[in-house]
The first five atom37 places (N, CA, C, CB, O) and aatype in JSON, in Angstrom:
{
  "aatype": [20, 20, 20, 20, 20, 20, 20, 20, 20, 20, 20, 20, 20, 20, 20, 20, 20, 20, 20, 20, 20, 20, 20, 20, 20, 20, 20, 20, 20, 20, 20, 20, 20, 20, 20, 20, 20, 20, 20, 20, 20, 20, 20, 20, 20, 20, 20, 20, 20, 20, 20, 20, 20, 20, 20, 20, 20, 20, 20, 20, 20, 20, 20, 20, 20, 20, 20, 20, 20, 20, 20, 20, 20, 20, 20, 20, 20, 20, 20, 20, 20, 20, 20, 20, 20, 20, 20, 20, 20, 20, 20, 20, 20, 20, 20, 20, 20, 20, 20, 20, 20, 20, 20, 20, 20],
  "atom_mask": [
    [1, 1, 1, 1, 1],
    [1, 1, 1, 1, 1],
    [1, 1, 1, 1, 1],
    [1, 1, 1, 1, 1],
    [1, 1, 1, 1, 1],
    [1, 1, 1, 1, 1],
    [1, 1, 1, 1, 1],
    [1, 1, 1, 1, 1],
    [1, 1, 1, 1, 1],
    [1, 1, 1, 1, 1],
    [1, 1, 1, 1, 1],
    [1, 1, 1, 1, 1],
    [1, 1, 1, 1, 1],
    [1, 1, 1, 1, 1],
    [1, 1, 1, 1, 1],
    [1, 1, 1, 1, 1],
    [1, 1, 1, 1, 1],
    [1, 1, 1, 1, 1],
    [1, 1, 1, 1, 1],
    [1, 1, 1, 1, 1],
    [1, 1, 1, 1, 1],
    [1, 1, 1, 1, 1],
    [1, 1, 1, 1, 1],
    [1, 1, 1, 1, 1],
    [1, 1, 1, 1, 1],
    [1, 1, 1, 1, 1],
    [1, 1, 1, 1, 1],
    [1, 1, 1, 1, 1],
    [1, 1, 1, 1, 1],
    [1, 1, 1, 1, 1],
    [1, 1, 1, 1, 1],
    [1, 1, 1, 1, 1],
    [1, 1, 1, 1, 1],
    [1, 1, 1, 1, 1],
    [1, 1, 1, 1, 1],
    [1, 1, 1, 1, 1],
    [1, 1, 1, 1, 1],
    [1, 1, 1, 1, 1],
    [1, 1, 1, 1, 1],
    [1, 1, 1, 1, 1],
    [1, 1, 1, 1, 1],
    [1, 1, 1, 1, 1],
    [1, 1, 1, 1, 1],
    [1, 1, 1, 1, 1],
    [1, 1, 1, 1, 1],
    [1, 1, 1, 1, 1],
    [1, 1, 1, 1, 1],
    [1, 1, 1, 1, 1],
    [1, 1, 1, 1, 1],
    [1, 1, 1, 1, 1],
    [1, 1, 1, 1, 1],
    [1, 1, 1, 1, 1],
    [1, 1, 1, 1, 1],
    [1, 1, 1, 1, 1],
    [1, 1, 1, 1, 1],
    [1, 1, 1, 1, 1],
    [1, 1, 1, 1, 1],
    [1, 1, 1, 1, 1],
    [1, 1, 1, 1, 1],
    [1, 1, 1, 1, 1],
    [1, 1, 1, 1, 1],
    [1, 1, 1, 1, 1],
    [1, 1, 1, 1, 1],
    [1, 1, 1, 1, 1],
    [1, 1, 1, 1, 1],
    [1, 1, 1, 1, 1],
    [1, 1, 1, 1, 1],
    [1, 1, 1, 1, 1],
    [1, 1, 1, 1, 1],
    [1, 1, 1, 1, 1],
    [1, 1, 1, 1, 1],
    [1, 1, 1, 1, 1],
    [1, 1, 1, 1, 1],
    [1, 1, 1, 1, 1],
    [1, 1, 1, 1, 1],
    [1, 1, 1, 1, 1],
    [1, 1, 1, 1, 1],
    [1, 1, 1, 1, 1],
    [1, 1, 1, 1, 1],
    [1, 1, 1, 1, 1],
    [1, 1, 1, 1, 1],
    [1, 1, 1, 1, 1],
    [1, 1, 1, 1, 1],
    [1, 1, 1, 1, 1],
    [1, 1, 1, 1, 1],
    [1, 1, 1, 1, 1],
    [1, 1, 1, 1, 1],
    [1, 1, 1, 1, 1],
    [1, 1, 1, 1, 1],
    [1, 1, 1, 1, 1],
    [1, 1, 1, 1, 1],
    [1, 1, 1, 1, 1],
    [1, 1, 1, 1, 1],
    [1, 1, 1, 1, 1],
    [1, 1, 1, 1, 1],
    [1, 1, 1, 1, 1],
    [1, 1, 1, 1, 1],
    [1, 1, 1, 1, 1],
    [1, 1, 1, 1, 1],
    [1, 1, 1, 1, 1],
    [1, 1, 1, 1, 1],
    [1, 1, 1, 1, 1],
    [1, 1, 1, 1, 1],
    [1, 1, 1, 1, 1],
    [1, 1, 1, 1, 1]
  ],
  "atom_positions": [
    [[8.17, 89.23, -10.92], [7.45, 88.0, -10.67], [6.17, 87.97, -11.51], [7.14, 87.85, -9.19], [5.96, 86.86, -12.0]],
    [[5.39, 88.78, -11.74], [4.2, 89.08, -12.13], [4.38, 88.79, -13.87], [3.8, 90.66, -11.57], [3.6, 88.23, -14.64]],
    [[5.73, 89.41, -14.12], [6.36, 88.98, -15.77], [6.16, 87.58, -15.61], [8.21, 89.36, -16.24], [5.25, 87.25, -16.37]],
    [[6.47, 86.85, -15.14], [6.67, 85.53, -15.25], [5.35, 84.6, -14.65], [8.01, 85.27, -14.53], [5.13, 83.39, -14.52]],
    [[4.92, 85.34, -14.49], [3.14, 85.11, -14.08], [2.3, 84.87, -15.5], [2.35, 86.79, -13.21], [1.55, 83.95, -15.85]],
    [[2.74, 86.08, -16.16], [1.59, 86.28, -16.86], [2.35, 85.9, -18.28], [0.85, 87.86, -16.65], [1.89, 85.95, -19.41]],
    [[3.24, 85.63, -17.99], [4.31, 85.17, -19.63], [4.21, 83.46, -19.13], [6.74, 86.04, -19.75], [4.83, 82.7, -19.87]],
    [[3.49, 82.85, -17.99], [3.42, 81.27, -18.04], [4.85, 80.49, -17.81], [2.82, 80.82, -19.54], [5.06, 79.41, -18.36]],
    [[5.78, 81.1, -17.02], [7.27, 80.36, -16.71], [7.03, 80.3, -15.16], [8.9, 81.36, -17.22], [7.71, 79.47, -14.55]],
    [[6.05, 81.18, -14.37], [6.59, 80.63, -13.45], [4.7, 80.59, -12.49], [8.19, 81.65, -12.83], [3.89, 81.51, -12.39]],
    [[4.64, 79.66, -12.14], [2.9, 79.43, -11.64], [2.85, 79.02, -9.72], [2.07, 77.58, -12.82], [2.67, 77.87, -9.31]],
    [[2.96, 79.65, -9.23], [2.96, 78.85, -7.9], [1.57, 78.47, -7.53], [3.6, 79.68, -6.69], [1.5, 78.24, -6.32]],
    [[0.27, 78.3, -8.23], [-0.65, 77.71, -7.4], [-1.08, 76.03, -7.31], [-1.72, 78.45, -7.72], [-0.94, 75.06, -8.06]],
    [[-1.57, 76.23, -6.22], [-1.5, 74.87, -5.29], [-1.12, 74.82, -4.54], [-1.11, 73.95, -5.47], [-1.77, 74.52, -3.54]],
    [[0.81, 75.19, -4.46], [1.91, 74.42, -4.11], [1.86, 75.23, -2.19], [3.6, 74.8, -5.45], [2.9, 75.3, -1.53]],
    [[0.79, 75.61, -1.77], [0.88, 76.67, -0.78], [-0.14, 76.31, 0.29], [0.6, 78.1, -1.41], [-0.32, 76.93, 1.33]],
    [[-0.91, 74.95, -0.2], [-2.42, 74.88, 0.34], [-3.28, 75.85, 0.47], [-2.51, 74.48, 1.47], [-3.72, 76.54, -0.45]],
    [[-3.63, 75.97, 2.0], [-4.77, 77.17, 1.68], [-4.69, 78.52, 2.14], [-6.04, 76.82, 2.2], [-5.61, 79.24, 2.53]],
    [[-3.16, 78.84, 2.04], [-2.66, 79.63, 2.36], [-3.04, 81.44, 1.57], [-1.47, 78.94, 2.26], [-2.8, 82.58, 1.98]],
    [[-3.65, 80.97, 0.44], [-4.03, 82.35, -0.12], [-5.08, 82.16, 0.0], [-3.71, 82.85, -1.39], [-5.51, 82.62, -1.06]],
    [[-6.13, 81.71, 0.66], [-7.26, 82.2, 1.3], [-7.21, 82.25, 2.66], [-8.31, 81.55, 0.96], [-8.26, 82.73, 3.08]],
    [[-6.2, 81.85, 3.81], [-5.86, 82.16, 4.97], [-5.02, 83.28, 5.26], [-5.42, 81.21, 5.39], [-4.93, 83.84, 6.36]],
    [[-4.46, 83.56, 4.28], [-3.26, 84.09, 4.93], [-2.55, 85.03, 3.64], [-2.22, 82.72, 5.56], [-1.32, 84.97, 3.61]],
    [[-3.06, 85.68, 2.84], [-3.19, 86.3, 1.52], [-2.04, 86.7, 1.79], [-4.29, 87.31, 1.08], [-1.25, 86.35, 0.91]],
    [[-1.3, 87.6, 3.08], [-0.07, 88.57, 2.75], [0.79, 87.84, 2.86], [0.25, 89.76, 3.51], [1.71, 88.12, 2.08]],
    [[1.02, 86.78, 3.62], [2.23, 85.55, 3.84], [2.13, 85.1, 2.71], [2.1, 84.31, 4.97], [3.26, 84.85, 2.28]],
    [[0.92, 84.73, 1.61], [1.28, 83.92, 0.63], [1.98, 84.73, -0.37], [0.18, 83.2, 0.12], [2.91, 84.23, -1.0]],
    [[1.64, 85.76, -0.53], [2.24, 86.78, -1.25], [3.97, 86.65, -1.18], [1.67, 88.18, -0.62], [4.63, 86.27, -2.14]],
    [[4.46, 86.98, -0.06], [5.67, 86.97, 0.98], [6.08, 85.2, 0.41], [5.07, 87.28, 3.12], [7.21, 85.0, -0.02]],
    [[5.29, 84.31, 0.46], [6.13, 83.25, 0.08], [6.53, 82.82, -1.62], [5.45, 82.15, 0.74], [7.5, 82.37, -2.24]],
    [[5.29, 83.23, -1.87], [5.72, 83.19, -3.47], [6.67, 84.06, -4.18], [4.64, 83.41, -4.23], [6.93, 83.88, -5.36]],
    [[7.26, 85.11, -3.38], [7.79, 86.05, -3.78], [9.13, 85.37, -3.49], [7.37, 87.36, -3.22], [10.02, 85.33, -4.34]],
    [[9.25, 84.88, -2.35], [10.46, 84.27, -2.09], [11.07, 82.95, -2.97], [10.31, 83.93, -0.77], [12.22, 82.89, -3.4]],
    [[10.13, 82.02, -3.11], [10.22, 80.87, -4.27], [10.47, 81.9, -5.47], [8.63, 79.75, -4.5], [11.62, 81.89, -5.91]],
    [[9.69, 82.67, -5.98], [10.15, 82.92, -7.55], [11.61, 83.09, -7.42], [9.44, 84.35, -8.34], [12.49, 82.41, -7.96]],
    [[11.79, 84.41, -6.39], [13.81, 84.65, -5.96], [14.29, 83.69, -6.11], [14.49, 85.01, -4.44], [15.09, 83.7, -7.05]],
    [[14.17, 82.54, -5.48], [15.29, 81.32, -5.3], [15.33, 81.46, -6.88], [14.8, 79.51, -4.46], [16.14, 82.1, -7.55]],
    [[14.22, 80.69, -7.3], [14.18, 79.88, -8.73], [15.07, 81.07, -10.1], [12.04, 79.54, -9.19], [15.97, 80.83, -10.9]],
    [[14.45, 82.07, -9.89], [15.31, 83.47, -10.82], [16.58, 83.37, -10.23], [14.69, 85.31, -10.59], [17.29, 83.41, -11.24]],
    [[17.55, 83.23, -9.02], [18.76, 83.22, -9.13], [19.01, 82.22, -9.42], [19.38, 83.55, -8.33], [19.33, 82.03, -10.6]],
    [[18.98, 81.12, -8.51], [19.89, 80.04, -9.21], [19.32, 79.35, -10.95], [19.89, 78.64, -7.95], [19.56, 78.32, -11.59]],
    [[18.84, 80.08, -11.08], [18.44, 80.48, -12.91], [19.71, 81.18, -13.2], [16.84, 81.74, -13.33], [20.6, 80.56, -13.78]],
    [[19.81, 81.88, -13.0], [20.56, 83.71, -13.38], [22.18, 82.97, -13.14], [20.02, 85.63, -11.68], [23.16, 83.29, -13.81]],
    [[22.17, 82.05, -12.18], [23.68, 81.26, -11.77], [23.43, 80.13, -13.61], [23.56, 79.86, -9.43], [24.3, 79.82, -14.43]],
    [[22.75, 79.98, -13.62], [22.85, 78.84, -14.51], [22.9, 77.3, -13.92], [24.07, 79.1, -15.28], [23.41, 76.37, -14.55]],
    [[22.54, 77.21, -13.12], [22.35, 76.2, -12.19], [21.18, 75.28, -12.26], [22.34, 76.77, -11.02], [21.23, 74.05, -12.21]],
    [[20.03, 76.07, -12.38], [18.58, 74.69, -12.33], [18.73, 73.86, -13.1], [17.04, 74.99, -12.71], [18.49, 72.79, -12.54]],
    [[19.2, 73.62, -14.82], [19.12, 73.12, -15.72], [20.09, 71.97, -15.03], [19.36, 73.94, -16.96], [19.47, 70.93, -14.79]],
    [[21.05, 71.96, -14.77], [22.18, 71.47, -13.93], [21.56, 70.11, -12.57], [22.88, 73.13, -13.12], [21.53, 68.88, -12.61]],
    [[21.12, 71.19, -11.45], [20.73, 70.68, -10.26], [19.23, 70.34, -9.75], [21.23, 71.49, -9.49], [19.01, 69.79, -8.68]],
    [[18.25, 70.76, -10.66], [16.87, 70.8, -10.68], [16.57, 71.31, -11.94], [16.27, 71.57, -9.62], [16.36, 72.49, -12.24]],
    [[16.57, 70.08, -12.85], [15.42, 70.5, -14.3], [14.41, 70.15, -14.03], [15.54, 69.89, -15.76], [13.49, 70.94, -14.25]],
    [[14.15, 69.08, -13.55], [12.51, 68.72, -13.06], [12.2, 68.87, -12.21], [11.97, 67.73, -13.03], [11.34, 68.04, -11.89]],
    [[12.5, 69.86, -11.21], [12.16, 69.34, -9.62], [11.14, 70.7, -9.4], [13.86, 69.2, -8.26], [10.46, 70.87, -8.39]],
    [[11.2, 71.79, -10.75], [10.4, 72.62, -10.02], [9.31, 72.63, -11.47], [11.24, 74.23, -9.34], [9.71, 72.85, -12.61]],
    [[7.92, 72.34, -11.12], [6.89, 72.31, -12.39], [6.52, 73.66, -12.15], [5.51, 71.13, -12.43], [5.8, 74.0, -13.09]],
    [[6.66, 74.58, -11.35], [5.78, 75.89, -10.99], [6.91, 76.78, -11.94], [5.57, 76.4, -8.96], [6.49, 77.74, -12.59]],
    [[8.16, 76.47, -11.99], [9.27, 77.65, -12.65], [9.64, 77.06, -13.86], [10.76, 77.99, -11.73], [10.57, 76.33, -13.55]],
    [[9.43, 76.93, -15.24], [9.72, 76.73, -16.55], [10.79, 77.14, -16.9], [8.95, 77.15, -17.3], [11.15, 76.38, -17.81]],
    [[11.61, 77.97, -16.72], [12.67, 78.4, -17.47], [13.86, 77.91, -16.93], [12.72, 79.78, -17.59], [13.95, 77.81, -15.71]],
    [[15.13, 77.47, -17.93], [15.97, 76.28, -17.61], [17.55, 77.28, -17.1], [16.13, 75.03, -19.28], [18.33, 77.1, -16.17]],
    [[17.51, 78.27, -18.15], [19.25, 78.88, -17.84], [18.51, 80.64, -18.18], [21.07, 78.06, -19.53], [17.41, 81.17, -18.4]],
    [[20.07, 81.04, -18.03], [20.09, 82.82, -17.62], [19.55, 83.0, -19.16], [22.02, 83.85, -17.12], [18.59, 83.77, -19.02]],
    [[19.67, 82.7, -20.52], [19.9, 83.06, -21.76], [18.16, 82.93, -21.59], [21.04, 82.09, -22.89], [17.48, 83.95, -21.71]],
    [[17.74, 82.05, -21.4], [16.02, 81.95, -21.57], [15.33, 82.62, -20.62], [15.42, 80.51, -21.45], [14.11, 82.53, -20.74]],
    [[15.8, 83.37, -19.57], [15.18, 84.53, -18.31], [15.66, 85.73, -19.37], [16.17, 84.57, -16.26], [14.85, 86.49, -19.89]],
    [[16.41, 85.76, -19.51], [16.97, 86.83, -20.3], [15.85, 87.43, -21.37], [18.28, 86.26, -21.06], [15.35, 88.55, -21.25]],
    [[15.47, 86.33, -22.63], [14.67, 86.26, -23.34], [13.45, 86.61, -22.54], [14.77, 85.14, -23.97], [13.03, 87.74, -22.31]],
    [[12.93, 85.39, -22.11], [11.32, 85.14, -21.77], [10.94, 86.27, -20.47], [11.04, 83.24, -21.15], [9.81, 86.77, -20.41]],
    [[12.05, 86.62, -19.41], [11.17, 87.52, -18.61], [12.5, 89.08, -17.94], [10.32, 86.22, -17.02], [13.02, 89.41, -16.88]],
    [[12.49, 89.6, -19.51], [13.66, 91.11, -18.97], [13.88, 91.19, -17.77], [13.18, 92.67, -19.18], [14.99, 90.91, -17.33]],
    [[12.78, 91.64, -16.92], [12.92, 92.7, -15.99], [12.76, 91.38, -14.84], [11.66, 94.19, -16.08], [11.75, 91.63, -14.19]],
    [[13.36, 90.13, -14.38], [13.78, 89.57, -14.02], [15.16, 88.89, -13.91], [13.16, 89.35, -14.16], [15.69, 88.15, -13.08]],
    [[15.57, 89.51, -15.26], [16.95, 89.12, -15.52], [17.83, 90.46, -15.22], [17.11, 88.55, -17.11], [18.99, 90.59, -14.8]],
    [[16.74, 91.48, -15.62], [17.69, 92.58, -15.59], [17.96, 93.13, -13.48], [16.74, 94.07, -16.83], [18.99, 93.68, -13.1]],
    [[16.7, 92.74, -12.45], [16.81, 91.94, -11.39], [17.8, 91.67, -10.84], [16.43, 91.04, -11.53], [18.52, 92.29, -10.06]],
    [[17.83, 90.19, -11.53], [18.88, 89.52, -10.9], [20.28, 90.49, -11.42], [18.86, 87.78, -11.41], [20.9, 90.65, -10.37]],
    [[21.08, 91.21, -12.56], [21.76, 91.38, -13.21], [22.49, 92.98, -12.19], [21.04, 91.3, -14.69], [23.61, 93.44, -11.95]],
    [[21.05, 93.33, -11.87], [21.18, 94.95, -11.63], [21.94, 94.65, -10.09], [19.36, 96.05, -11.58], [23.03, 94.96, -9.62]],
    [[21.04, 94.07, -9.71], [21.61, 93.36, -8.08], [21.84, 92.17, -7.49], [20.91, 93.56, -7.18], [22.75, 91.95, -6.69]],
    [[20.81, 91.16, -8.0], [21.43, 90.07, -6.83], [23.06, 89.46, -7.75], [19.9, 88.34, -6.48], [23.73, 88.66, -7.09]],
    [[23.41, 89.69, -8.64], [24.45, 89.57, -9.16], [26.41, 90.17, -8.23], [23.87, 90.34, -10.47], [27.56, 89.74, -8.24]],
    [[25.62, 91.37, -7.55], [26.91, 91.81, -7.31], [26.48, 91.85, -5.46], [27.41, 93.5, -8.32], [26.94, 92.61, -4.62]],
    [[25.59, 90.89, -5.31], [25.64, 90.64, -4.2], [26.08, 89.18, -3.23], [24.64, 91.04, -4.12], [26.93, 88.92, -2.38]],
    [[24.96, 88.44, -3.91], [25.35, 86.82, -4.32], [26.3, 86.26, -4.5], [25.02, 86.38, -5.22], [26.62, 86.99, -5.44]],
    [[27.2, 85.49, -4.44], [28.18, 84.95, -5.56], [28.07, 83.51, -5.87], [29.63, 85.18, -5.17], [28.06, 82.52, -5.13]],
    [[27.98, 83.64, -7.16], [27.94, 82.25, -8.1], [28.88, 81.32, -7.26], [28.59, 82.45, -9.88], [30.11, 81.38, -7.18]],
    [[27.77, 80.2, -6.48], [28.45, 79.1, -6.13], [29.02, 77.77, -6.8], [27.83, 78.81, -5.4], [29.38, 76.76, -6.2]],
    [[29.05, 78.04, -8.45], [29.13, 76.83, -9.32], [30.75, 76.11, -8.71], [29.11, 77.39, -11.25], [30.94, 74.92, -8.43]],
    [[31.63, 77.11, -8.63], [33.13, 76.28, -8.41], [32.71, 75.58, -7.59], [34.51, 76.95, -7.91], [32.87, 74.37, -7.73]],
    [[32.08, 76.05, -6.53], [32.22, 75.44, -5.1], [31.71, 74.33, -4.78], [31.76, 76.15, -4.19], [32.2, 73.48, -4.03]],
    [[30.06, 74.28, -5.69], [29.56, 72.9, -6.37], [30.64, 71.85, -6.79], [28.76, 73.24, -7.71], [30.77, 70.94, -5.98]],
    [[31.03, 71.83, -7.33], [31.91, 71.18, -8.61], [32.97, 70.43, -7.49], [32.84, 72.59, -9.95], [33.71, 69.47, -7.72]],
    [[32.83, 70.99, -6.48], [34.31, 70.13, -5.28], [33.39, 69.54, -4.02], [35.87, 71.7, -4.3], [33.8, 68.73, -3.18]],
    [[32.35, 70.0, -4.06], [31.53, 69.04, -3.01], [30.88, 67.53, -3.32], [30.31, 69.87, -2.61], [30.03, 67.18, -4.14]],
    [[31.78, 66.66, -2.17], [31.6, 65.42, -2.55], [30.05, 64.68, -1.61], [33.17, 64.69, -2.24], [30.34, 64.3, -0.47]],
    [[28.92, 64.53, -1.92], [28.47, 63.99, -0.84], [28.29, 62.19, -0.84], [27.2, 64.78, -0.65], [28.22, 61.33, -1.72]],
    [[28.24, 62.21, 0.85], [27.88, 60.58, 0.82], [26.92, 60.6, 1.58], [28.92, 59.47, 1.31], [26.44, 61.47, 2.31]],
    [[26.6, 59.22, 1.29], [24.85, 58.49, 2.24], [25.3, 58.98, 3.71], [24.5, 56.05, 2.28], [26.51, 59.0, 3.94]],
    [[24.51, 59.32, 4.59], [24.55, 59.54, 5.79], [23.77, 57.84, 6.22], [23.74, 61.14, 6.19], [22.62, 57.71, 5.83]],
    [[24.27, 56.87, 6.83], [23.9, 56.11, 8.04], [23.41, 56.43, 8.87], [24.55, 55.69, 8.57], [24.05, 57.11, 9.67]],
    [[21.7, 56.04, 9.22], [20.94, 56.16, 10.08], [20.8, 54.96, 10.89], [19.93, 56.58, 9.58], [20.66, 53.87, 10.34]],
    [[20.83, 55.09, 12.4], [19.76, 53.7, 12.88], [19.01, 53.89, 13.51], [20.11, 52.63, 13.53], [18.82, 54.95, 14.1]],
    [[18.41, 52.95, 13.56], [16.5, 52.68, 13.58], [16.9, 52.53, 15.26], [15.46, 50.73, 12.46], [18.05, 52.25, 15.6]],
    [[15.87, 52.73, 16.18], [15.94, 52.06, 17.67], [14.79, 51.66, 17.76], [16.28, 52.9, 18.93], [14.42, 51.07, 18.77]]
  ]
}
């Protein structure tokens, strides 16, 4: 995470309020968890796909540019969450969604 800190791909401040001056070890604990998401479904090849814009704090688009821009995040995801995880792309690819109907009372 700290690679990608200091190499400028991945920035979580703000996005936490005032949580790293309240609460320093939770914020720690949460940013750690956002970078995870964003590095796997990176590492799936997926953000570029399902969220290119949706995250301004994580810069990097597919596995080939984690790969490049932050090793020991790729190598990470590669060493383990790879043979733990499994690439949900098929499973994407057959899910149909529709509008859910709400009513108002």
């Amino acid at each position: 995470m700290n690679e990608a800190i200091n190499g400028g791909y991945y920035d979580p401040t703000g996005n936490y309020g005032d949580l790293p001056e309240t609460d320093p070890t939770a914020y720690k604990r949460v940013i750690a968890q956002d970078f995870a998401y964003w590095m796997i479904l990176t590492g799936w090849d997926l953000k570029s796909a399902y969220a290119p814009d949706t995250s301004p704090e994580w810069t990097i688009q597919n596995s080939k540019e984690m790969e490049t821009n932050t090793p020991l995040a790729y190598a990470l995801y590669i060493d383990y969450v790879r043979g733990i995880l499994a690439n949900p792309s098929r499973y994407l690819a057959s899910i149909t969604f529709e509008s859910i109907q709400t009513t108002s009372d």
